[in-house]
GUSE-605223 format. One record per residue: residue in one letter; x, y, z of N, C-alpha, C in turn. Coordinates in nm, 4 decimals. Example, Ala and Ser with C-alpha at 12.3 -4.5 7.8 and 13.67 -1.06 7.14 Angstrom:
REM residues 2
r rest=a, n_x=1.3190, n_y=-0.5690, n_z=0.7800, ca_x=1.2300, ca_y=-0.4500, ca_z=0.7800, c_x=1.3200, c_y=-0.3300, c_z=0.7800
r rest=s, n_x=1.2850, n_y=-0.2250, n_z=0.7080, ca_x=1.3670, ca_y=-0.1060, ca_z=0.7140, c_x=1.2900, c_y=0.0030, c_z=0.7870
//
This chain:
REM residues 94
r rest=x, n_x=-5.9944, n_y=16.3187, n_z=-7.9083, ca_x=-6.0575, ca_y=16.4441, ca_z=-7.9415, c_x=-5.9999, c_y=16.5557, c_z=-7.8549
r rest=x, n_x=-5.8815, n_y=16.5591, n_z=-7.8545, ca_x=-5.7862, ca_y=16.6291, ca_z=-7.7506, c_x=-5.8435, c_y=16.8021, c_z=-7.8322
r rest=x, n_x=-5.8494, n_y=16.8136, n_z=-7.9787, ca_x=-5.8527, ca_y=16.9242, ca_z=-8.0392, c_x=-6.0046, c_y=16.9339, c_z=-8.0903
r rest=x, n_x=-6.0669, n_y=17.0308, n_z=-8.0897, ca_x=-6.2096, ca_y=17.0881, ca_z=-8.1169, c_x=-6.2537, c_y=17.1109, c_z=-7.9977
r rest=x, n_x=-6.4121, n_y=17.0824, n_z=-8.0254, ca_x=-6.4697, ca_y=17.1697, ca_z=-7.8946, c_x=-6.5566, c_y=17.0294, c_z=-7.8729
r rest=x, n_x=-6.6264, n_y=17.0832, n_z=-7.7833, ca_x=-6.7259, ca_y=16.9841, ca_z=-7.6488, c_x=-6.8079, c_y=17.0199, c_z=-7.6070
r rest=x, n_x=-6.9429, n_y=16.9785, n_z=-7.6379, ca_x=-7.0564, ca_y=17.0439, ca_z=-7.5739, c_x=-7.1952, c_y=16.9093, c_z=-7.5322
r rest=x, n_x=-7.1574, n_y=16.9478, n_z=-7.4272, ca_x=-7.3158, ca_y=16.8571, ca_z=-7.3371, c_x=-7.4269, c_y=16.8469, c_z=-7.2738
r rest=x, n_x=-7.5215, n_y=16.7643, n_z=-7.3161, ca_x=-7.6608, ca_y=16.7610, ca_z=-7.2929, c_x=-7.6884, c_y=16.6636, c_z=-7.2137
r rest=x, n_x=-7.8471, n_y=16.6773, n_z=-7.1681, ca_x=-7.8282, ca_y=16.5219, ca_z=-7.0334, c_x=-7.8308, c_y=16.4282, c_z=-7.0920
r rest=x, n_x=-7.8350, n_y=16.3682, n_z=-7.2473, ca_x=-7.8252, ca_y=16.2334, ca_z=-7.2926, c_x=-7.7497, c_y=16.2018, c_z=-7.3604
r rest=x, n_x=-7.6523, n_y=16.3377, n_z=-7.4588, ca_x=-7.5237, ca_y=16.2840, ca_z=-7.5204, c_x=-7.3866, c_y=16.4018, c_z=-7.5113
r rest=x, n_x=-7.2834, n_y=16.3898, n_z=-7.5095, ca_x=-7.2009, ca_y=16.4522, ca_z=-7.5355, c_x=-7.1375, c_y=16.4449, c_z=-7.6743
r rest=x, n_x=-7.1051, n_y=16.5870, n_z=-7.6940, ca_x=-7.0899, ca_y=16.5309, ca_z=-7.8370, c_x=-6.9621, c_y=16.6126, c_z=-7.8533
r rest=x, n_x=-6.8534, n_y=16.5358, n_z=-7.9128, ca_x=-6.6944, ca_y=16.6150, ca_z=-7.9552, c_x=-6.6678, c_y=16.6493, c_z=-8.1010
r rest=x, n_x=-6.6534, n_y=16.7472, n_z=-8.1437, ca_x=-6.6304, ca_y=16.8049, ca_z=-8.3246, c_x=-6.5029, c_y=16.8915, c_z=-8.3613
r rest=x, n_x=-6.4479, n_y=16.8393, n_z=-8.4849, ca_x=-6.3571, ca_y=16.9027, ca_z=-8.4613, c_x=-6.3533, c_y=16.9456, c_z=-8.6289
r rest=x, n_x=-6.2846, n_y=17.0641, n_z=-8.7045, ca_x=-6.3073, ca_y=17.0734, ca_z=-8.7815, c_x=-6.2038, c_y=17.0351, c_z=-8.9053
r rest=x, n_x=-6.2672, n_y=16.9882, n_z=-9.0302, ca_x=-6.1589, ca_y=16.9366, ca_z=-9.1132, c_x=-6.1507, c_y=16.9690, c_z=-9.1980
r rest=x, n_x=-6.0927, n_y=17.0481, n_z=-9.3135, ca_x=-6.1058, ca_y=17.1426, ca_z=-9.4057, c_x=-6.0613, c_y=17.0143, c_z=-9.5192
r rest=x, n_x=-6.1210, n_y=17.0241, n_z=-9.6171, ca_x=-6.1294, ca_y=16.8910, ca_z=-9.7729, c_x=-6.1618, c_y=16.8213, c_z=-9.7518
r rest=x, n_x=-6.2315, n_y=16.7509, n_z=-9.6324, ca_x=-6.2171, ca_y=16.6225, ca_z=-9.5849, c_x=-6.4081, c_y=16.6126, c_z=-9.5755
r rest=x, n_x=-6.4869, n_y=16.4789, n_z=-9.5744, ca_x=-6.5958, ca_y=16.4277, ca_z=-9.5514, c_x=-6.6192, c_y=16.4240, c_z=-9.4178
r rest=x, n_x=-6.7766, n_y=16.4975, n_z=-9.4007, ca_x=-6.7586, ca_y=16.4831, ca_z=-9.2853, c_x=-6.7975, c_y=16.3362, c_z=-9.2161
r rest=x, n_x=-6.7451, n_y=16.2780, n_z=-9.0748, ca_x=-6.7399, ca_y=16.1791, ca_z=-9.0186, c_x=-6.8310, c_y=16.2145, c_z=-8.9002
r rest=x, n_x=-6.8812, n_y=16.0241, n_z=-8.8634, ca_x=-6.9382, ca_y=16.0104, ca_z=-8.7281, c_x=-6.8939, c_y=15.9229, c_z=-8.6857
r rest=x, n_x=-6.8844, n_y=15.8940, n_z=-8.5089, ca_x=-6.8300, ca_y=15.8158, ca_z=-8.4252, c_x=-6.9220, c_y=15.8009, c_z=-8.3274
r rest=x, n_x=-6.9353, n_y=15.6765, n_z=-8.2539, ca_x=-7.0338, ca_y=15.6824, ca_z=-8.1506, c_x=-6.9573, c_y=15.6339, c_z=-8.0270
r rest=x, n_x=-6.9828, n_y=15.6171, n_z=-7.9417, ca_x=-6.9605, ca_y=15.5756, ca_z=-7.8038, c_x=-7.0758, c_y=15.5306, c_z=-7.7188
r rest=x, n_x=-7.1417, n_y=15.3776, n_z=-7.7181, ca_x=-7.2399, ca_y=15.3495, ca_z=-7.6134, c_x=-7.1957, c_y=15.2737, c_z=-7.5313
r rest=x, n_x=-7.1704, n_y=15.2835, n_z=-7.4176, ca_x=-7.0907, ca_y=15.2174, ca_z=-7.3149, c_x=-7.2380, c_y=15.1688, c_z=-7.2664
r rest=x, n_x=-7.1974, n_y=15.0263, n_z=-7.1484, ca_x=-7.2850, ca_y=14.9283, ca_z=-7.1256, c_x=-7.3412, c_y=14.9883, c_z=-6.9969
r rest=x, n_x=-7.2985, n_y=15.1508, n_z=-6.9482, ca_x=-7.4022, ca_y=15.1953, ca_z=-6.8745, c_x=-7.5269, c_y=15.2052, c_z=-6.9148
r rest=x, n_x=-7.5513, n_y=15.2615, n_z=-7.0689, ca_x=-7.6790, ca_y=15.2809, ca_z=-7.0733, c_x=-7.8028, c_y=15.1764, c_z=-7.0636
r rest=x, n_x=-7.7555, n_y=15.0648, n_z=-7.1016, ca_x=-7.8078, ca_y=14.9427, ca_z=-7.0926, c_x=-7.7592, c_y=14.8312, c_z=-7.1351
r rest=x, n_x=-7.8553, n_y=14.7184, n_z=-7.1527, ca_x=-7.8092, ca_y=14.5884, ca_z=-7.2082, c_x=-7.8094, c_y=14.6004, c_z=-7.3814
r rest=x, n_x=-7.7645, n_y=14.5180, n_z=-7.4664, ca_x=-7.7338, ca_y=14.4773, ca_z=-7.5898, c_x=-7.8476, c_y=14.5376, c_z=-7.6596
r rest=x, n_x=-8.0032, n_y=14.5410, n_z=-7.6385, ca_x=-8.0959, ca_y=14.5835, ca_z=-7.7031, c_x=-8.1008, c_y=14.7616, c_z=-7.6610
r rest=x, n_x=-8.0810, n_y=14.7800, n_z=-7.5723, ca_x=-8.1378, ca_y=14.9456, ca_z=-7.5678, c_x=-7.9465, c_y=14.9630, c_z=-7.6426
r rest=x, n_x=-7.8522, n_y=14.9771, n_z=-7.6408, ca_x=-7.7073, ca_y=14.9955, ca_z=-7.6496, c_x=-7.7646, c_y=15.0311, c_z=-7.8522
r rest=x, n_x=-7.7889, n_y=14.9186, n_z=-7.8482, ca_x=-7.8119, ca_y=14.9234, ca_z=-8.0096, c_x=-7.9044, c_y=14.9996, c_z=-8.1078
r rest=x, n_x=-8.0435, n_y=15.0332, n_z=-7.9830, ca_x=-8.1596, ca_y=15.1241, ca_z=-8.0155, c_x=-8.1165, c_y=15.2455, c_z=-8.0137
r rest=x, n_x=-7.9827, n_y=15.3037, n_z=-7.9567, ca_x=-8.0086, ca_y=15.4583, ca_z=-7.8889, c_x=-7.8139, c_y=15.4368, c_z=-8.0047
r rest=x, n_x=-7.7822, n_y=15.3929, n_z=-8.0820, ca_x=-7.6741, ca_y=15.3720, ca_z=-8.1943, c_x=-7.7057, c_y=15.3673, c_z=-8.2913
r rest=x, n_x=-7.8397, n_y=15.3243, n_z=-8.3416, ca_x=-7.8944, ca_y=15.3398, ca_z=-8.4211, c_x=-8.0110, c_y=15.4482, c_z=-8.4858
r rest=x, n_x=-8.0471, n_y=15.5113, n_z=-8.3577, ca_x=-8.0931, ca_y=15.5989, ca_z=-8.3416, c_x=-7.9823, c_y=15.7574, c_z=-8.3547
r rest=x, n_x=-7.8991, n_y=15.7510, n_z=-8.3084, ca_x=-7.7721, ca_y=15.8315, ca_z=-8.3201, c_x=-7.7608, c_y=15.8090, c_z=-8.4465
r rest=x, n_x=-7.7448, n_y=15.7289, n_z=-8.5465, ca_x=-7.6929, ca_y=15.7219, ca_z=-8.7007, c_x=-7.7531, c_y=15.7937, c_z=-8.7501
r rest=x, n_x=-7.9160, n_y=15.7881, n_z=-8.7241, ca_x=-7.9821, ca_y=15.8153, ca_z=-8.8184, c_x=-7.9733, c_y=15.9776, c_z=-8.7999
r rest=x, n_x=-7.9367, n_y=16.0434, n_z=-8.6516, ca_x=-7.9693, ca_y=16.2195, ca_z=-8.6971, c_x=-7.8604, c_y=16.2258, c_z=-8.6799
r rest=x, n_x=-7.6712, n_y=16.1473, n_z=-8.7132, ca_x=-7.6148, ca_y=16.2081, ca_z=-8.7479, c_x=-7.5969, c_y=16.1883, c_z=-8.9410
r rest=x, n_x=-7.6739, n_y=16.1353, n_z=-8.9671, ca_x=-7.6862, ca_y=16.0950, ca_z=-9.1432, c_x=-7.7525, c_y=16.2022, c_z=-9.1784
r rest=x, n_x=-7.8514, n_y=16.3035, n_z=-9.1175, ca_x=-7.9416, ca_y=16.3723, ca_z=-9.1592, c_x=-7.8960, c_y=16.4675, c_z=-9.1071
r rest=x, n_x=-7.7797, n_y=16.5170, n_z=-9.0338, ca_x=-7.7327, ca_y=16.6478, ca_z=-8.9892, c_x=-7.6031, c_y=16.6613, c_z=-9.0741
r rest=x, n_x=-7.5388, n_y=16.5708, n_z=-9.1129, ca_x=-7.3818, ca_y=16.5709, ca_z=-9.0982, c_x=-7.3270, c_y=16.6542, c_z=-9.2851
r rest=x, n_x=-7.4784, n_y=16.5742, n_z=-9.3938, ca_x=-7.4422, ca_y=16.6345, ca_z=-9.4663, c_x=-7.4883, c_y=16.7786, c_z=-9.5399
r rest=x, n_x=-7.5179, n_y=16.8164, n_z=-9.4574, ca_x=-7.5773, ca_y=17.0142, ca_z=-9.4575, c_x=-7.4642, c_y=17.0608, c_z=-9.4244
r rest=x, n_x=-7.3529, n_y=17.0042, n_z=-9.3547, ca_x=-7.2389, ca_y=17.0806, ca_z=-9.2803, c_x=-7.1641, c_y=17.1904, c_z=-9.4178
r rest=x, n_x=-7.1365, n_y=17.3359, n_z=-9.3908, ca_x=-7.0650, ca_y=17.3936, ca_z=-9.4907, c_x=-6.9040, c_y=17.3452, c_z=-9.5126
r rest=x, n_x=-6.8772, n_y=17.2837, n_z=-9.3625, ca_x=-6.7383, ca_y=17.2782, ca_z=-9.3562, c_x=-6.7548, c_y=17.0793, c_z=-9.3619
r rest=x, n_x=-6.6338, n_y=16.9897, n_z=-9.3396, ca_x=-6.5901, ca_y=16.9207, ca_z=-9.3041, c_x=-6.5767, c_y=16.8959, c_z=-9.1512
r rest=x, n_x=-6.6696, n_y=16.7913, n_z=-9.0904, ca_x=-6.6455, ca_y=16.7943, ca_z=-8.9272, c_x=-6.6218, c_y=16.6476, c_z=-8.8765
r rest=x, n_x=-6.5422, n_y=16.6442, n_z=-8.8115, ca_x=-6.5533, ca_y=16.4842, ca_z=-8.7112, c_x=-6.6019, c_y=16.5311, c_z=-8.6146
r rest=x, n_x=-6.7122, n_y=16.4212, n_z=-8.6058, ca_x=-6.8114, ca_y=16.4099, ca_z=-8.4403, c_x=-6.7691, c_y=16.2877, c_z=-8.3758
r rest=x, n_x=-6.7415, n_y=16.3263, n_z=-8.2533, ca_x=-6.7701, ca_y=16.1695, ca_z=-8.1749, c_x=-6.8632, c_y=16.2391, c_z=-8.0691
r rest=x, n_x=-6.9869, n_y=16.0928, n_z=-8.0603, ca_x=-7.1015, ca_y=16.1364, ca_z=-8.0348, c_x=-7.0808, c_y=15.9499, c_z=-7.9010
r rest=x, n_x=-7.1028, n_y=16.0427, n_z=-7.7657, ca_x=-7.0875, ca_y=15.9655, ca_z=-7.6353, c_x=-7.2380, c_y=15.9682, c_z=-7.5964
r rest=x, n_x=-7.3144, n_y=15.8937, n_z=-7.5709, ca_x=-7.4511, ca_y=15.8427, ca_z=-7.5614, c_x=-7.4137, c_y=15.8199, c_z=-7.3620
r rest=x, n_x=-7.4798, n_y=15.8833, n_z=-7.3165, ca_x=-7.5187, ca_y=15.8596, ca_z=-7.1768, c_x=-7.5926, c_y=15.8159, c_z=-7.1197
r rest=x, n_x=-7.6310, n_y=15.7129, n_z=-6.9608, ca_x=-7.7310, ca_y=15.6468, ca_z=-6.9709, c_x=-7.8768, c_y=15.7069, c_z=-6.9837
r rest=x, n_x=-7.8569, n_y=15.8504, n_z=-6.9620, ca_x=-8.0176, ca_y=15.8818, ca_z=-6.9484, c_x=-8.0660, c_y=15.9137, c_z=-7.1151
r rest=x, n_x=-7.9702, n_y=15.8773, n_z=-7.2002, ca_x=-8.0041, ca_y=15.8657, ca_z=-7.3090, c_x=-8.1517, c_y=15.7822, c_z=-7.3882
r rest=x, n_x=-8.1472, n_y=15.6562, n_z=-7.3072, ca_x=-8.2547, ca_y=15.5774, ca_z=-7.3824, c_x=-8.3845, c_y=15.6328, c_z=-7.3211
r rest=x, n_x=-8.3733, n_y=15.7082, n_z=-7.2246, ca_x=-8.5424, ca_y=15.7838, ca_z=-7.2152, c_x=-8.5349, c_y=15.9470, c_z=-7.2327
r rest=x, n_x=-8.4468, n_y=15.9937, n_z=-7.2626, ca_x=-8.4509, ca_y=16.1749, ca_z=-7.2783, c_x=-8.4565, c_y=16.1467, c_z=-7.4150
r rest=x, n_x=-8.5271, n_y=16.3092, n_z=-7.4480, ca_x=-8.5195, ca_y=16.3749, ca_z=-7.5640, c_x=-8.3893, c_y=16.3540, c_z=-7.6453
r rest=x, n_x=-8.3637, n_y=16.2556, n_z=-7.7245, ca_x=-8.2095, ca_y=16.2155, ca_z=-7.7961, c_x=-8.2361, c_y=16.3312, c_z=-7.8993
r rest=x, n_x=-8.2908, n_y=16.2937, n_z=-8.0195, ca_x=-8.3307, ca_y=16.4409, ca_z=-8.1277, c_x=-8.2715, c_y=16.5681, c_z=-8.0851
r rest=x, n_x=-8.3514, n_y=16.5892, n_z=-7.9717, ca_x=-8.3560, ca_y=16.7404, ca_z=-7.9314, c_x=-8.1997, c_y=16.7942, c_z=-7.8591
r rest=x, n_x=-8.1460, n_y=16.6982, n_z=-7.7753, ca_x=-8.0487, ca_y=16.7163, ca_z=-7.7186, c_x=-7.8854, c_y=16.6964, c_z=-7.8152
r rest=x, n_x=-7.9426, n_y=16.5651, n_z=-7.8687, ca_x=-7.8457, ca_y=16.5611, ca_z=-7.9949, c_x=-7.8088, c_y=16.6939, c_z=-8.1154
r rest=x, n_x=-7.9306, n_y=16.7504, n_z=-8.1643, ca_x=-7.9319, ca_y=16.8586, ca_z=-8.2704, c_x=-7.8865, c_y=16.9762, c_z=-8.1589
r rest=x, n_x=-7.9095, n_y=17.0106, n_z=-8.0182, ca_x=-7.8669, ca_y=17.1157, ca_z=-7.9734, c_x=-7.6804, c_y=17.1052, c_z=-7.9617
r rest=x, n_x=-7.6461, n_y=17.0100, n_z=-7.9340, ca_x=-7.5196, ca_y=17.0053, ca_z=-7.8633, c_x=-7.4604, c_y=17.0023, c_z=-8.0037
r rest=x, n_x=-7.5258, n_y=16.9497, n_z=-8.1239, ca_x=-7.4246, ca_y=16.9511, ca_z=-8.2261, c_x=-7.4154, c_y=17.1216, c_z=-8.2602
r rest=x, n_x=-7.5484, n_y=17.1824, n_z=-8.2908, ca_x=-7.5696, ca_y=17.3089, ca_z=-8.3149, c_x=-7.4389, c_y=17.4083, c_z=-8.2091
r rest=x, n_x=-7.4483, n_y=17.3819, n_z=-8.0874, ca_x=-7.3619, ca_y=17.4459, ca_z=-8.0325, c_x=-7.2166, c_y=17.4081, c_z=-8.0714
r rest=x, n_x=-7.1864, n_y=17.2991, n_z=-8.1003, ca_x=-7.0020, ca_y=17.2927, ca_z=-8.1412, c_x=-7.0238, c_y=17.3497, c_z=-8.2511
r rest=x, n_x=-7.1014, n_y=17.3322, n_z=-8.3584, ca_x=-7.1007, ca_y=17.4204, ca_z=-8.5174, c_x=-7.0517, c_y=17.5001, c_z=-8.4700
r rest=x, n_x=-7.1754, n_y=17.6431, n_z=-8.3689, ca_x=-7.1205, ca_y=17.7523, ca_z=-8.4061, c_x=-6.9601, c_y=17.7873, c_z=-8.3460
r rest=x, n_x=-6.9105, n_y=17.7029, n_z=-8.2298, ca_x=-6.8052, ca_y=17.7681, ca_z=-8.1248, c_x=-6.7146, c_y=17.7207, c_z=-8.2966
r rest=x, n_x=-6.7128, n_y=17.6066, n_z=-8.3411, ca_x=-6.6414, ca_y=17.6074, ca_z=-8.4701, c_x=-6.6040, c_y=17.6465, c_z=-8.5769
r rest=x, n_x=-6.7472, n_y=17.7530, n_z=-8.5896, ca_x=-6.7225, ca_y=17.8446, ca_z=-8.7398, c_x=-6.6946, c_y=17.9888, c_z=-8.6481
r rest=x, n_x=-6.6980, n_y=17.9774, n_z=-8.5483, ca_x=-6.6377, ca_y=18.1172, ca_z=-8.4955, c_x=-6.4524, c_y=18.1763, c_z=-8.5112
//
């Protein structure tokens, strides 16, 4: 994700980049800081679901890769997730 933008919250970072004709995509990243096999999978599955429910409102075409941090499985994921995406949108349609 050398190209787009980057914006971070205390539970995910999230990278977007924009793709003109193209569907938009999601990517995750849960590294075994955040926990063992059960929280790794709760806070990936949890990520699917508000990037399934954000991704297709997009006007444009976007790839996300979406990096889950450990303070992920107890912070606000929703809230921090929809902000950090909201912020690459706009630095993107700018």
């Amino acid at each position: 994700m050398r190209q787009g933008v980057r914006s971070g919250r205390t539970s995910v970072v999230v990278h977007a980049r924009r793709v003109d004709g193209a569907p938009s995509r999601a990517g995750f990243i849960v590294s075994k800081a955040v926990g063992n096999a059960v929280n790794r999978n709760r806070v990936k599955r949890r990520l699917r679901h508000l990037a399934a429910a954000a991704l297709p409102s997009m006007p444009f075409g976007v790839d996300v890769v979406v990096r889950a941090l450990p303070a992920s499985t107890t912070a606000d994921l929703p809230g921090d997730f929809r902000s950090a995406l909201g912020t690459c949108l706009e630095r993107l349609s700018a």
